[in-house]
Backbone as CSV, one residue per row, in Angstrom:
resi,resn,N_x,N_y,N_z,CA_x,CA_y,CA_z,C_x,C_y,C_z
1,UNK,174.316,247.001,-3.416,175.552,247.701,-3.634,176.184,248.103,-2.307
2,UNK,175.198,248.376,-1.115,175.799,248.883,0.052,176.514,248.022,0.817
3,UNK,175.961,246.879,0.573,176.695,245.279,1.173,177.768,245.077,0.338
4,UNK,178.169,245.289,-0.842,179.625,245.134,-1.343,180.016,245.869,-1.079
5,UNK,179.940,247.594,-1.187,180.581,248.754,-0.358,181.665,248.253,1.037
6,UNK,180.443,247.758,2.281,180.976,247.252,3.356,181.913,246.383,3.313
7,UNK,181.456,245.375,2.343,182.588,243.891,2.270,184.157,244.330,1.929
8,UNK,183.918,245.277,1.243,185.000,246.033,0.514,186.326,246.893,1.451
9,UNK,185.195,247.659,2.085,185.752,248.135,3.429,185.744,247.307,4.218
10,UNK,185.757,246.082,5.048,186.108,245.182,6.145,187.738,244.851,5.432
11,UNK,187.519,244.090,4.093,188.633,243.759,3.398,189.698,244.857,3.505
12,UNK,189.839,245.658,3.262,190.597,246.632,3.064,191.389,247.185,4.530
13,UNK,190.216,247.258,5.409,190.890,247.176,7.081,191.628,246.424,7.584
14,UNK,191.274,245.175,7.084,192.223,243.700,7.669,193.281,243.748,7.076
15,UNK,193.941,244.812,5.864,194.982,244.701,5.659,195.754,245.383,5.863
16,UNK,195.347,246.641,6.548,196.148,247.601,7.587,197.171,247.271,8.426
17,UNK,197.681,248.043,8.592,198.757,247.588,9.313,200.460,247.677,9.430
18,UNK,200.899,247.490,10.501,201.969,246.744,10.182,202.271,244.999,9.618
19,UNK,203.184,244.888,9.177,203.266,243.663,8.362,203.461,242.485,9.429
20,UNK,204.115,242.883,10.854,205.175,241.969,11.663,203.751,241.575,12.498
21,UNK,203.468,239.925,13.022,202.458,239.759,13.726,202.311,240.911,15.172
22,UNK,201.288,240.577,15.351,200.630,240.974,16.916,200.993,240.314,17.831
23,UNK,200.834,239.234,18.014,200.908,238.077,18.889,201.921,237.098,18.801
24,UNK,202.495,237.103,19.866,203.873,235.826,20.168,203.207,234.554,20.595
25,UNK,202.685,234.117,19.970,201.994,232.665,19.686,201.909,232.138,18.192
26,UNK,202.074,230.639,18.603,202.047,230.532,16.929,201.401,230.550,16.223
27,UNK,201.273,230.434,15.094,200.340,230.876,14.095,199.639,230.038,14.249
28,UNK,198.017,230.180,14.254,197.462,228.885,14.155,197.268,228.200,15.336
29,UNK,197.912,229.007,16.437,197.039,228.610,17.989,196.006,229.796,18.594
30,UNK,195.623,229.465,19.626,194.993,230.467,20.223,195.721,231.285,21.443
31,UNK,195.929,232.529,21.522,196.093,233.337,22.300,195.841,232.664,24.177
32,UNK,196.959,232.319,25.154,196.353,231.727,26.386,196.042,232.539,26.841
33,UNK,194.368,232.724,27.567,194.132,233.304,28.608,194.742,233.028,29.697
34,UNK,194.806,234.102,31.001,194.957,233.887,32.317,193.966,233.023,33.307
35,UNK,194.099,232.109,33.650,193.189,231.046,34.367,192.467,232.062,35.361
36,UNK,191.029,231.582,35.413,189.921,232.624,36.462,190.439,231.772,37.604
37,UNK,190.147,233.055,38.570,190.276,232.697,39.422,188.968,233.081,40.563
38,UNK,188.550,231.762,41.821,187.287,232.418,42.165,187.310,233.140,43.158
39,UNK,186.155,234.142,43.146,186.130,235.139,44.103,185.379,234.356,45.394
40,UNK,186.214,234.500,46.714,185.090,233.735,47.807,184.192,234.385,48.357
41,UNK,183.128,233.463,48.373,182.071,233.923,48.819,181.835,233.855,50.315
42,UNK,181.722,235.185,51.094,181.772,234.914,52.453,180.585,234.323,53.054
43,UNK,180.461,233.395,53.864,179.473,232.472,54.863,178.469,233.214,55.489
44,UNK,177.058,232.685,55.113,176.179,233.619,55.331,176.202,233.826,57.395
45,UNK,175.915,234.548,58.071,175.879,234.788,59.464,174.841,233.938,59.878
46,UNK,174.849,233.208,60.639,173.359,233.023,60.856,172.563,234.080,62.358
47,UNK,171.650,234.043,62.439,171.048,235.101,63.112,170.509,234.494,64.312
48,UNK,170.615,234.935,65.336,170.041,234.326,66.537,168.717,234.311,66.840
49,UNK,167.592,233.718,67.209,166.245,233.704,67.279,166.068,234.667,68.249
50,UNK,165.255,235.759,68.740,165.092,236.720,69.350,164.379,235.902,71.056
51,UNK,164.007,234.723,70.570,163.389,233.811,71.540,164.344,232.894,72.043
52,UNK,166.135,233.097,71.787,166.911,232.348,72.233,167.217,232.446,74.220
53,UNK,167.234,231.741,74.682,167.546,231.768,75.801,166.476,230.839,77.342
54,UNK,166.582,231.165,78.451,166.263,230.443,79.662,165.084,230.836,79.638
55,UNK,164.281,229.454,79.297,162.418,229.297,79.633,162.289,228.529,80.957
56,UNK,160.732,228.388,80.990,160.042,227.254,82.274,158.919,226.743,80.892
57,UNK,158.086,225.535,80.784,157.723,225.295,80.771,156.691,224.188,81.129
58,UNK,154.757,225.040,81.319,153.871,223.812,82.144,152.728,223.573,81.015
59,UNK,152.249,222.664,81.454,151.350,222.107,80.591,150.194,221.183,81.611
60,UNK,149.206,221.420,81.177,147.930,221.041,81.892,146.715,220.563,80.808
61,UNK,146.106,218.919,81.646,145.463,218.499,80.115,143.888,219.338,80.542
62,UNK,143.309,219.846,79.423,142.078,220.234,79.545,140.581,219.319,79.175
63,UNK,141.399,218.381,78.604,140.015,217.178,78.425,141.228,215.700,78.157
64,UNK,140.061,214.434,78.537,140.697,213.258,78.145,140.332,212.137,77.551
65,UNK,140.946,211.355,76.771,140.343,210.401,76.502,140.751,208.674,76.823
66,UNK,141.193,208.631,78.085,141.592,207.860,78.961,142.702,206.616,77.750
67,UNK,142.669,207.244,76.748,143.634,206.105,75.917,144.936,205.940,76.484
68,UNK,145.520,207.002,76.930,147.039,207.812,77.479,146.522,207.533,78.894
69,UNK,145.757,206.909,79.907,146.069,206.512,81.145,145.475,207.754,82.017
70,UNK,145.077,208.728,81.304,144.368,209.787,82.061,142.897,209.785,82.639
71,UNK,142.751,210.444,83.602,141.106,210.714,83.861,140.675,211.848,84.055
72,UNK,139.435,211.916,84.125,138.844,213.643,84.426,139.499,213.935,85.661
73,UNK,139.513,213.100,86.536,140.891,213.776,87.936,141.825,214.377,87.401
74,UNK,142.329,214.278,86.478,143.555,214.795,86.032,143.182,216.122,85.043
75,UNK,142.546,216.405,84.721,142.075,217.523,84.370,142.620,218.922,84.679
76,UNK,143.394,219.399,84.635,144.062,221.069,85.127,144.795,220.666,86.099
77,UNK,145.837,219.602,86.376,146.675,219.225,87.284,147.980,219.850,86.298
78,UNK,148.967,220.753,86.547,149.967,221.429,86.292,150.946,220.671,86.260
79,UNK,151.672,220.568,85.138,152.664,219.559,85.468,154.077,220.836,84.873
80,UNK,154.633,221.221,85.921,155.220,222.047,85.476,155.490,223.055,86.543
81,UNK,156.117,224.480,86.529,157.324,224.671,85.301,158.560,224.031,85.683
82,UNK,158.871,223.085,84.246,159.911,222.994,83.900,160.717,223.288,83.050
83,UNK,162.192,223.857,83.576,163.310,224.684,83.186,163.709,224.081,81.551
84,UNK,163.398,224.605,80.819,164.117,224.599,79.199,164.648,225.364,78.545
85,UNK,165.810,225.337,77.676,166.315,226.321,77.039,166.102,226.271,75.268
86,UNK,165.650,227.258,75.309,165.584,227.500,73.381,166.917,228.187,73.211
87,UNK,167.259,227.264,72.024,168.512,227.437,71.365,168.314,228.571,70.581
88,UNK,169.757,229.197,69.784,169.495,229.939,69.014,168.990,229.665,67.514
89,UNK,168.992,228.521,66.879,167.193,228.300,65.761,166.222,228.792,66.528
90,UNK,165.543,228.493,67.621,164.375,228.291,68.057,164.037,227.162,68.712
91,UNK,164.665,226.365,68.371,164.472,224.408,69.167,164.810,224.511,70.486
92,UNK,163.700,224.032,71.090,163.635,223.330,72.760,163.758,222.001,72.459
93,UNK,163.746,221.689,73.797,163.153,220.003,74.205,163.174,220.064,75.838
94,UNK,161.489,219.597,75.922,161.174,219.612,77.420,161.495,217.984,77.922
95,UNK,162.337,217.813,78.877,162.316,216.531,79.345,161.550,216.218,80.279
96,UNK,161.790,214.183,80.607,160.482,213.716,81.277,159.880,214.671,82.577
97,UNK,158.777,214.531,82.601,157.596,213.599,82.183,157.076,214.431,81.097
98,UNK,157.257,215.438,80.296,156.624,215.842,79.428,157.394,215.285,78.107
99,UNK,158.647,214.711,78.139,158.942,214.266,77.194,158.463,214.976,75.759
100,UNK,159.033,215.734,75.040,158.423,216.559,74.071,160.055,217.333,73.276
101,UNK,159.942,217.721,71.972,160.219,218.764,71.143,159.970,219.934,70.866
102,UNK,160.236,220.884,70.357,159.923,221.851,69.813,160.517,223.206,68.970
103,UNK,159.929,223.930,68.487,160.462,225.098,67.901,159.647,226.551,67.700
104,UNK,159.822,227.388,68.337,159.563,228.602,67.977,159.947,229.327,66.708
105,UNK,159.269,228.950,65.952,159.477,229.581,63.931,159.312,230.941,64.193
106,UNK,158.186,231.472,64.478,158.451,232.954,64.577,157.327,233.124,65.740
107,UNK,157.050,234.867,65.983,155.768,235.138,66.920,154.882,234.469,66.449
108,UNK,153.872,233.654,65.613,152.309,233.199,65.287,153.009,231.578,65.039
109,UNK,154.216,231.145,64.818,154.617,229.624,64.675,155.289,229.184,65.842
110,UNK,154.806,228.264,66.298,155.408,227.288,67.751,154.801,226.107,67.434
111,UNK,156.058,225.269,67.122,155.191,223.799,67.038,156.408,222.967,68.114
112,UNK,155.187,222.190,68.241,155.934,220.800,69.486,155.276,219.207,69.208
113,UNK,156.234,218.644,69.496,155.902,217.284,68.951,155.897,216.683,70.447
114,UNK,155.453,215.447,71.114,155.036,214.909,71.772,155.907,213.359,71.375
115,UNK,156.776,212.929,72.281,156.893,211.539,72.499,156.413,210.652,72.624
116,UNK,156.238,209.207,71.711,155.286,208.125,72.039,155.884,207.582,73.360
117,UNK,154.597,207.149,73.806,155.614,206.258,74.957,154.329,205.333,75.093
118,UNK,155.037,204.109,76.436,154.675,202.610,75.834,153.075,202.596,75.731
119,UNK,151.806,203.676,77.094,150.424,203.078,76.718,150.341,204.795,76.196
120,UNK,150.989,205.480,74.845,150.258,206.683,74.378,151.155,206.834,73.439
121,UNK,150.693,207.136,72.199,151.126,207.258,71.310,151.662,208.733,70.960
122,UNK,152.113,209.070,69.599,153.028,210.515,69.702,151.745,211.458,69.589
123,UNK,152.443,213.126,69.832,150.868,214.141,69.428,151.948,214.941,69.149
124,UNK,151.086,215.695,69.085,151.302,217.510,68.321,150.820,218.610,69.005
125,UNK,151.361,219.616,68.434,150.659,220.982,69.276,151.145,222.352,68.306
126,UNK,150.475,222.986,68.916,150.920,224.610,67.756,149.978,225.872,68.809
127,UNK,151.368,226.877,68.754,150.718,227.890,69.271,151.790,229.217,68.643
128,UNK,151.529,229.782,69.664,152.258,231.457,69.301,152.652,231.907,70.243
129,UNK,153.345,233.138,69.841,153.761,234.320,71.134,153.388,235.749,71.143
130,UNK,153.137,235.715,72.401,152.677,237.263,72.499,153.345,238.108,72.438
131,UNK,154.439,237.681,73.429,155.641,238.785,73.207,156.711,237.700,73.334
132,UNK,158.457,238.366,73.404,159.489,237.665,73.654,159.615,237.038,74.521
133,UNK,158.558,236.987,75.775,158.614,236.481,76.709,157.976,235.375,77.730
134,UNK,156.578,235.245,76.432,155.080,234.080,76.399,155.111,233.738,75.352
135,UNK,154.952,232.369,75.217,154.716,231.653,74.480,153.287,230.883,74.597
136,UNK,152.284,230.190,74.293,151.328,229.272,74.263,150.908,228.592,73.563
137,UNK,150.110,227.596,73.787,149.596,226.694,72.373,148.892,225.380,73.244
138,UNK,148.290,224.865,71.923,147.359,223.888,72.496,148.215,222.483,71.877
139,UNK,147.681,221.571,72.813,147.974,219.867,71.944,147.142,218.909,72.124
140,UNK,147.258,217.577,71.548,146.595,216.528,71.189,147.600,215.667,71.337
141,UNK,147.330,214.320,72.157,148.002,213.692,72.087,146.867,211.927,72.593
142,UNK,146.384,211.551,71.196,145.578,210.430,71.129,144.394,210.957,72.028
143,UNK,144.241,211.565,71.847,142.284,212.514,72.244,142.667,213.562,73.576
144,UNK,143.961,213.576,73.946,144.120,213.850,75.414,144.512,215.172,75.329
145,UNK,143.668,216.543,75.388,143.968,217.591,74.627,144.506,218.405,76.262
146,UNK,145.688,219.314,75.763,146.461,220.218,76.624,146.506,221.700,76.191
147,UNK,146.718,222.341,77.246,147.199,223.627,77.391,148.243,224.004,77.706
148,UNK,149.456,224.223,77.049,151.054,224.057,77.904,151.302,226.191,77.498
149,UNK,152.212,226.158,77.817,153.121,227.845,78.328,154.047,227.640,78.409
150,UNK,154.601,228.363,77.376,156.651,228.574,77.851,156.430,230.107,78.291
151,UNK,156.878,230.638,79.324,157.285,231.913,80.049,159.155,231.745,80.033
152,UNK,159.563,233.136,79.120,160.875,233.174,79.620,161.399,233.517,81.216
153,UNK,162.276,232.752,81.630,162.952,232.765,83.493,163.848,233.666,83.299
Protein backbone atom coordinates (compact mmCIF):
# COMPACT_ATOMS: atom_id res chain seq x y z
CA UNK A 1 0.00 0.00 0.00
CA UNK A 2 2.98 2.34 0.81
CA UNK A 3 4.35 1.88 -2.79
CA UNK A 4 0.97 2.99 -4.31
CA UNK A 5 0.77 5.81 -1.67
CA UNK A 6 4.25 7.05 -3.26
CA UNK A 7 3.30 6.30 -6.95
CA UNK A 8 0.36 8.37 -6.24
CA UNK A 9 2.27 11.19 -4.87
CA UNK A 10 5.15 11.31 -7.68
CA UNK A 11 1.98 11.41 -10.10
CA UNK A 12 0.34 14.10 -8.57
CA UNK A 13 3.73 16.33 -8.35
CA UNK A 14 4.42 16.04 -12.04
CA UNK A 15 1.34 17.75 -12.49
CA UNK A 16 2.04 20.82 -10.60
CA UNK A 17 2.58 23.59 -11.95
CA UNK A 18 2.27 26.08 -14.30
CA UNK A 19 0.73 24.88 -17.57
CA UNK A 20 3.28 27.03 -20.07
CA UNK A 21 6.64 24.82 -20.70
CA UNK A 22 9.98 25.35 -18.82
CA UNK A 23 12.22 25.11 -21.52
CA UNK A 24 12.65 26.94 -24.98
CA UNK A 25 13.57 23.83 -26.78
CA UNK A 26 11.49 21.69 -28.58
CA UNK A 27 9.55 19.29 -27.36
CA UNK A 28 11.12 16.17 -27.66
CA UNK A 29 14.78 17.40 -27.79
CA UNK A 30 17.23 17.64 -25.23
CA UNK A 31 18.10 20.71 -23.33
CA UNK A 32 21.99 21.96 -24.97
CA UNK A 33 24.54 21.93 -22.55
CA UNK A 34 27.44 24.46 -22.55
CA UNK A 35 30.53 22.69 -24.20
CA UNK A 36 33.39 21.79 -21.26
CA UNK A 37 35.89 23.39 -21.45
CA UNK A 38 39.58 22.15 -20.28
CA UNK A 39 41.24 23.34 -17.40
CA UNK A 40 45.26 23.52 -18.19
CA UNK A 41 47.31 21.70 -16.56
CA UNK A 42 50.50 23.51 -15.65
CA UNK A 43 54.05 21.67 -16.69
CA UNK A 44 55.53 19.85 -14.07
CA UNK A 45 59.13 21.96 -13.01
CA UNK A 46 61.72 19.81 -13.33
CA UNK A 47 64.24 19.95 -10.44
CA UNK A 48 67.87 20.31 -10.70
CA UNK A 49 70.14 17.41 -9.38
CA UNK A 50 71.86 18.80 -6.24
CA UNK A 51 75.07 17.11 -7.98
CA UNK A 52 74.60 19.48 -11.01
CA UNK A 53 77.67 21.26 -11.92
CA UNK A 54 81.91 21.36 -12.54
CA UNK A 55 83.61 17.84 -11.63
CA UNK A 56 87.32 16.22 -12.29
CA UNK A 57 87.26 12.87 -12.80
CA UNK A 58 90.30 9.81 -12.21
CA UNK A 59 90.22 6.40 -12.40
CA UNK A 60 92.94 3.83 -11.66
CA UNK A 61 92.81 -0.02 -12.59
CA UNK A 62 93.28 -2.10 -9.39
CA UNK A 63 93.68 -5.58 -10.99
CA UNK A 64 93.93 -6.96 -14.73
CA UNK A 65 93.16 -9.26 -16.99
CA UNK A 66 95.38 -8.37 -19.88
CA UNK A 67 92.19 -8.92 -22.33
CA UNK A 68 91.92 -4.82 -22.58
CA UNK A 69 95.86 -4.57 -23.32
CA UNK A 70 96.70 -3.99 -19.66
CA UNK A 71 99.41 -5.31 -17.29
CA UNK A 72 100.23 -5.48 -13.64
CA UNK A 73 102.56 -2.29 -14.63
CA UNK A 74 99.60 -0.60 -15.02
CA UNK A 75 98.15 -1.23 -11.87
CA UNK A 76 97.36 2.26 -9.80
CA UNK A 77 98.64 4.39 -12.75
CA UNK A 78 96.02 7.51 -12.45
CA UNK A 79 94.59 8.39 -15.39
CA UNK A 80 93.11 11.51 -14.50
CA UNK A 81 91.61 14.26 -13.26
CA UNK A 82 89.67 14.89 -15.96
CA UNK A 83 87.37 17.98 -16.16
CA UNK A 84 83.48 16.82 -16.53
CA UNK A 85 80.34 18.37 -16.07
CA UNK A 86 77.11 16.74 -14.59
CA UNK A 87 74.16 18.10 -16.05
CA UNK A 88 71.17 18.97 -14.30
CA UNK A 89 69.47 15.02 -14.50
CA UNK A 90 72.64 13.83 -13.17
CA UNK A 91 74.36 12.62 -16.61
CA UNK A 92 78.13 13.05 -17.23
CA UNK A 93 80.28 11.79 -19.91
CA UNK A 94 84.02 11.49 -19.35
CA UNK A 95 85.91 11.81 -22.65
CA UNK A 96 88.92 9.95 -24.23
CA UNK A 97 90.88 8.06 -22.92
CA UNK A 98 88.34 7.12 -20.42
CA UNK A 99 85.74 7.22 -22.88
CA UNK A 100 82.68 6.50 -20.55
CA UNK A 101 78.92 7.62 -19.45
CA UNK A 102 77.23 8.21 -16.59
CA UNK A 103 74.66 9.28 -13.99
CA UNK A 104 74.39 10.21 -10.51
CA UNK A 105 70.59 8.82 -9.51
CA UNK A 106 70.91 9.85 -6.09
CA UNK A 107 73.64 9.79 -2.92
CA UNK A 108 73.91 5.51 -2.85
CA UNK A 109 73.16 5.40 -7.08
CA UNK A 110 76.07 6.29 -9.58
CA UNK A 111 76.20 4.22 -12.48
CA UNK A 112 78.70 4.50 -15.52
CA UNK A 113 78.93 2.64 -18.54
CA UNK A 114 82.27 2.12 -20.24
CA UNK A 115 82.86 2.34 -24.11
CA UNK A 116 83.75 -0.67 -26.26
CA UNK A 117 86.61 0.01 -28.12
CA UNK A 118 88.48 -2.00 -30.84
CA UNK A 119 90.85 -4.69 -28.35
CA UNK A 120 88.10 -4.20 -25.08
CA UNK A 121 84.89 -4.61 -24.93
CA UNK A 122 82.06 -2.35 -23.00
CA UNK A 123 81.94 -2.49 -18.78
CA UNK A 124 80.12 -1.10 -16.04
CA UNK A 125 80.54 0.40 -12.74
CA UNK A 126 78.36 1.60 -9.68
CA UNK A 127 79.15 3.60 -6.77
CA UNK A 128 77.88 6.43 -4.44
CA UNK A 129 78.37 9.71 -2.75
CA UNK A 130 79.45 10.81 0.31
CA UNK A 131 78.62 14.11 0.14
CA UNK A 132 77.74 16.77 -2.75
CA UNK A 133 81.06 16.89 -3.43
CA UNK A 134 82.64 12.92 -3.75
CA UNK A 135 81.53 10.69 -5.62
CA UNK A 136 83.13 6.88 -6.00
CA UNK A 137 82.62 3.54 -7.33
CA UNK A 138 84.16 0.58 -8.66
CA UNK A 139 84.21 -1.02 -12.44
CA UNK A 140 84.73 -3.94 -14.63
CA UNK A 141 85.54 -3.75 -17.82
CA UNK A 142 86.27 -7.54 -19.42
CA UNK A 143 88.15 -8.65 -16.01
CA UNK A 144 90.02 -5.23 -15.84
CA UNK A 145 88.64 -3.99 -12.50
CA UNK A 146 88.94 0.02 -11.51
CA UNK A 147 88.67 2.48 -8.93
CA UNK A 148 87.54 5.89 -10.49
CA UNK A 149 86.36 9.40 -8.24
CA UNK A 150 84.41 12.26 -9.34
CA UNK A 151 85.48 15.24 -6.82
CA UNK A 152 83.44 18.41 -7.49
CA UNK A 153 86.19 21.52 -8.98
Amino acid sequence: MAAASTLGLALSLSSCGSSSPTSTTDPGSSPRLPDPTATPTPAPTAVASPYAGRWTFTIWLTAVDRQCGHTESDIDVRVGPIPVTVAADGSFSVPSPVSATGTIVSADDVRISFAERTTCPAGSGAGGCVNLNHCDGTSNQAGDVSKWVLNRS
